[in-house]
C-alpha positions as CSV (number, residue, x, y, z in Angstrom):
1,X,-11.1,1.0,30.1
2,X,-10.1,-2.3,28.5
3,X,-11.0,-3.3,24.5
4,X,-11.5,-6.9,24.1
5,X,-12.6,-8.0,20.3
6,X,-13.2,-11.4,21.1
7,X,-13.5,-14.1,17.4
8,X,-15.5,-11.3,15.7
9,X,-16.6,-12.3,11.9
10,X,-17.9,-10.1,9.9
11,X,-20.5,-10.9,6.8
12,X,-22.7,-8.8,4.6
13,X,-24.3,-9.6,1.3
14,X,-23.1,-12.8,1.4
15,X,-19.6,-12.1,1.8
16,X,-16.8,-12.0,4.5
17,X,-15.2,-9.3,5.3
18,X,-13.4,-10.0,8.4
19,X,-13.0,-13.5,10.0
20,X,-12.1,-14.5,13.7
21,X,-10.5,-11.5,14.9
22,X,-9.1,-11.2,18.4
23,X,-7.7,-8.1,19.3
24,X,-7.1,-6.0,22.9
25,X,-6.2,-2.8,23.5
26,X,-5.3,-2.4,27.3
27,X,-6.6,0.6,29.0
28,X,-4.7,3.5,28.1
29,X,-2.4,2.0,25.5
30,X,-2.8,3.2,21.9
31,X,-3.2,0.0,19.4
32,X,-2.9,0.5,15.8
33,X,-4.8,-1.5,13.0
34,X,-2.3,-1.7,9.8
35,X,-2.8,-3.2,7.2
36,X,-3.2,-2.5,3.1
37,X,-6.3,-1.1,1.4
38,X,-9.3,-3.5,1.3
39,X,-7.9,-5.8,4.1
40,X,-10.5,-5.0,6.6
41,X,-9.5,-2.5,9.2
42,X,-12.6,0.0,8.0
43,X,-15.6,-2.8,8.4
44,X,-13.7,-4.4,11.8
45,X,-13.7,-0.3,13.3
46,X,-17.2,-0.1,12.0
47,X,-18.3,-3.0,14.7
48,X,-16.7,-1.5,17.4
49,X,-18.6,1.4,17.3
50,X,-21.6,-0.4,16.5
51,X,-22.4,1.0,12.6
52,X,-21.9,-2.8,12.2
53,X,-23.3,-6.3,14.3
54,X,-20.8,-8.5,14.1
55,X,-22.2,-11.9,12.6
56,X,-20.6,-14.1,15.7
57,X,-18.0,-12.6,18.2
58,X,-18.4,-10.0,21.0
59,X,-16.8,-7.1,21.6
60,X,-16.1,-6.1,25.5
61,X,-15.5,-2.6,27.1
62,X,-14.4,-3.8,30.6
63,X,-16.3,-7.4,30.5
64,X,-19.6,-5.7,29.0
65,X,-20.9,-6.5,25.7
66,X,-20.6,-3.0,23.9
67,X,-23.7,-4.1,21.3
68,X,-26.0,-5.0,24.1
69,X,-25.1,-1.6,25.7
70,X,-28.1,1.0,25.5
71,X,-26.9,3.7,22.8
72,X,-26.4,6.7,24.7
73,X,-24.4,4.9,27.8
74,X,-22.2,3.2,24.7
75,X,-21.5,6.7,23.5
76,X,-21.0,7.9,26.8
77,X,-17.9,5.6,27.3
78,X,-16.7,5.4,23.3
79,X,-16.1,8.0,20.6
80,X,-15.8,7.5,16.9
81,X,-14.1,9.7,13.9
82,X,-14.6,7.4,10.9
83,X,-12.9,8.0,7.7
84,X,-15.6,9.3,6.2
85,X,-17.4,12.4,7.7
86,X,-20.5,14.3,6.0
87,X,-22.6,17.1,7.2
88,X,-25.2,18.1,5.0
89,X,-26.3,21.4,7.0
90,X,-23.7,24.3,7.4
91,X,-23.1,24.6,11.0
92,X,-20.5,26.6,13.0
93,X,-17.1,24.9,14.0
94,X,-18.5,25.4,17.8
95,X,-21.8,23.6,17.1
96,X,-19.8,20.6,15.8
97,X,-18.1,20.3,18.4
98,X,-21.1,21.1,21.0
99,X,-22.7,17.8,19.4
100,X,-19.7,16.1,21.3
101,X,-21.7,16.5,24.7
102,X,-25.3,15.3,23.2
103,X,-24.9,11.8,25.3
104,X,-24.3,13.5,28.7
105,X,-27.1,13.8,30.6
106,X,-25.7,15.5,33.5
107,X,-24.6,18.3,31.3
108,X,-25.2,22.4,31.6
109,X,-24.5,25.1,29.4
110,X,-21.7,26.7,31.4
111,X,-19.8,22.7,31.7
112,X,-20.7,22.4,27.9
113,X,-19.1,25.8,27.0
114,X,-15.9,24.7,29.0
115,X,-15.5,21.2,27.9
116,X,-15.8,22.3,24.2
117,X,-13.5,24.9,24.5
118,X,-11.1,23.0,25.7
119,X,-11.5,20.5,23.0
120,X,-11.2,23.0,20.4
121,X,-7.8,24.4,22.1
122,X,-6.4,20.8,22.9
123,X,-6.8,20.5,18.7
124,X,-5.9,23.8,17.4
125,X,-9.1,25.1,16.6
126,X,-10.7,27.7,18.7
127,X,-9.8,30.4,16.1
128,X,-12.0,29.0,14.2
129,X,-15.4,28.8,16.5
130,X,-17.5,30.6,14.4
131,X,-16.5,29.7,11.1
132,X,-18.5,26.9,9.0
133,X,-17.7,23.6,8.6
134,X,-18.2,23.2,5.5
135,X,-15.8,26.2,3.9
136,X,-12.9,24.6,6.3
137,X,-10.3,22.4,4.0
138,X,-9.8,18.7,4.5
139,X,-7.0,19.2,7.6
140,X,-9.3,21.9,9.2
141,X,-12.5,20.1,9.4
142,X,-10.6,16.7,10.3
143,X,-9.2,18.2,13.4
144,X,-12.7,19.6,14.2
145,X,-13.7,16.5,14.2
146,X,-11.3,15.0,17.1
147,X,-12.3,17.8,19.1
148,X,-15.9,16.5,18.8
149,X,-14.9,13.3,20.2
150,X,-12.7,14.6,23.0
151,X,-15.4,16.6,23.9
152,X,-18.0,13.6,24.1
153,X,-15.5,13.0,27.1
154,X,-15.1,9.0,26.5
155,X,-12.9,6.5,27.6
156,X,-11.8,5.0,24.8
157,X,-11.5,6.3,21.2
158,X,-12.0,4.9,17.9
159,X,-9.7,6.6,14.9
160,X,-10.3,5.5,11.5
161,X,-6.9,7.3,9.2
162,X,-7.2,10.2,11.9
163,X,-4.2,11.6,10.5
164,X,-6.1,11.5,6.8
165,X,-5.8,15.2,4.9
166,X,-3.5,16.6,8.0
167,X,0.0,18.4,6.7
168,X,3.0,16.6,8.9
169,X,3.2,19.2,11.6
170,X,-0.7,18.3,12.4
171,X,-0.2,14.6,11.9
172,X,2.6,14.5,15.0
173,X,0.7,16.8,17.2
174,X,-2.8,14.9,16.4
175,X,-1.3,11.3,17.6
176,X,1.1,12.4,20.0
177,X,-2.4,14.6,22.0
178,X,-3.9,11.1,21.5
179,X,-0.9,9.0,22.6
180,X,-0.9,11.4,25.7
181,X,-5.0,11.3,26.8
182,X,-4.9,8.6,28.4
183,X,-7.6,7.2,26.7
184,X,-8.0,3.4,25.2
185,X,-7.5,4.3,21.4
186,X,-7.7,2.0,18.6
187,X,-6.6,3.3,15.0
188,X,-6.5,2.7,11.8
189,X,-3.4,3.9,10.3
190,X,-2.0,3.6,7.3
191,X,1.7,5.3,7.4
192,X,3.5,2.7,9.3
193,X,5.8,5.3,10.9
194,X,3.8,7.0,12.2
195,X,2.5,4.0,13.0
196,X,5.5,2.7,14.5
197,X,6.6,5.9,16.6
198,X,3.2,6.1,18.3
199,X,1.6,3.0,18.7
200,X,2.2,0.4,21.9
201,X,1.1,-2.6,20.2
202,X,0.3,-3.1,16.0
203,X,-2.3,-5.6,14.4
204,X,-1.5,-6.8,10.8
205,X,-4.9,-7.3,9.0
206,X,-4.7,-9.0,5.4
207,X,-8.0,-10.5,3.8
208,X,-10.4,-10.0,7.0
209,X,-7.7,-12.0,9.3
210,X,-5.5,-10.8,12.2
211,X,-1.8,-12.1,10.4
212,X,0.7,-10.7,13.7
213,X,0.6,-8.3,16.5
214,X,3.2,-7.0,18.7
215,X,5.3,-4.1,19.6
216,X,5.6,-1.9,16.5
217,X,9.8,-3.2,16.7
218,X,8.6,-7.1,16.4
219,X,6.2,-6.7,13.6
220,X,7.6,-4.3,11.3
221,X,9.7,-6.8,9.5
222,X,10.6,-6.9,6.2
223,X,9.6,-10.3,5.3
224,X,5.9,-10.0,6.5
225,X,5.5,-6.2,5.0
226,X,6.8,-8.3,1.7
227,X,4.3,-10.7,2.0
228,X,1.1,-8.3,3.6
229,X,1.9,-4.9,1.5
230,X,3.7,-5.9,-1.2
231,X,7.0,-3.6,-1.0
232,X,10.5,-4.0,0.4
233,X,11.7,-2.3,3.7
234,X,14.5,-1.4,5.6
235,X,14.4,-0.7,9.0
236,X,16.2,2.2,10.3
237,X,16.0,3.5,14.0
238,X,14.9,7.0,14.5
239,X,18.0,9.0,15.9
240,X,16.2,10.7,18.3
241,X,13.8,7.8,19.9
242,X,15.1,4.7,18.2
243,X,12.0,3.7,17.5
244,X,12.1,1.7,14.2
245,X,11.4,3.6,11.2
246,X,10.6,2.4,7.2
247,X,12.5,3.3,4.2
248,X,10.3,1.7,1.5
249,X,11.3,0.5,-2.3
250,X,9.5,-1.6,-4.5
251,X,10.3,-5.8,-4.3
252,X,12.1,-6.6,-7.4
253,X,10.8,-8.2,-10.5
254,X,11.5,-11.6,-11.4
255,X,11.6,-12.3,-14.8
């Protein structure tokens, strides 16, 4: 299933927080949102799954408008994990991960049990069915939380920092089961190697505006991560997969 943010704007209170952004993620590819804190990748993740309107713009899932979609056929197509996740009641690692098949409704107890089981083992976390979500650390309850969504069976995923509170190990094996779903996946990242070993196509966001997109290779260059996040870079290819990897320093001060 195909992503199309097509000239989407963004405005609350008054102010704009993202401005004629055009994006696509082709279906099955993995495209990753970059870009440094406050530049807009939060609030433009937000729209697409529909916590925000966008003030003008439209954002497609195949050719259909996703706001205009009815709510439970939109969240039988997309799945969210935004950066921020609460739950104010105490419930079981297997009843977070049941609410994954709430927009089904074809479903049965038996598919249910299944699909959620498989979920849980896909992310590492059927040891801990009957423990409570909210005594799980930060890593624990994030990957939880991907298991929700890959229960809610969707077509295309929307990760906001997925990789956020996850030791290294975790973080590889959490984008690489993405990268290999087969699922459209947009993602906020902020490492830029991971990043850049993982991602078929990056967007640059500064100030609310698409700045570049491309191949990881094409946009990871040290004059625009200079000019977006502030830092110097040298590219290095990984000596496994060649894929271009960061070695970071601050710019140096001119006096």
């Amino acid at each position: 299933m195909r992503l199309d943010i097509d000239g989407v704007t963004i405005e609350t209170a008054g102010a704009r927080l993202a401005e004629d952004i055009r994006l696509t993620a082709d279906s099955g590819t993995l495209a990753g949102l970059v870009g440094p804190n406050g530049s807009g990748k939060s609030t433009l993740l937000r729209s697409v799954y529909r916590a925000l309107r966008p003030t003008r713009g439209t954002i497609r899932l195949d050719g259909d408008d996703l706001h205009a979609m009815d709510p439970r056929a939109a969240a039988r197509v997309l799945a969210a994990l935004p950066q921020e996740s609460s739950a104010e009641f105490d419930f079981t690692v297997a009843e977070v991960v049941a609410m994954g098949r709430l927009p089904h409704r074809d479903r049965t107890a038996a598919a249910d049990r299944e699909i959620c089981a498989g979920a849980m083992a896909r992310t590492g976390v059927a040891h801990l069915a009957g423990r409570g979500f909210l005594a799980l650390s930060g890593g624990e309850k994030q990957r939880v939380l991907i298991a929700r969504a890959l229960a809610q069976q969707p077509r295309v995923l929307v990760l906001d920092e997925p990789t956020n509170h996850l030791d290294i190990a975790h973080q590889l094996d959490v984008l690489s089961l993405v990268r290999d779903s087969g699922l459209t996946t947009l993602a906020a990242l902020h490492d830029l190697n991971l990043a850049a070993a993982h991602c078929d196509v990056l967007y640059v966001i500064d100030g609310g505006r698409i700045v570049t997109s491309g191949p990881p290779r094409d946009v990871l260059r040290p004059e625009l991560l200079a000019e977006v996040f502030g830092v110097r870079a040298h590219p290095v290819p990984h000596p496994v997969t060649g894929a271009v990897q960061l070695l970071f320093d601050l710019l140096p001060t001119t006096t």
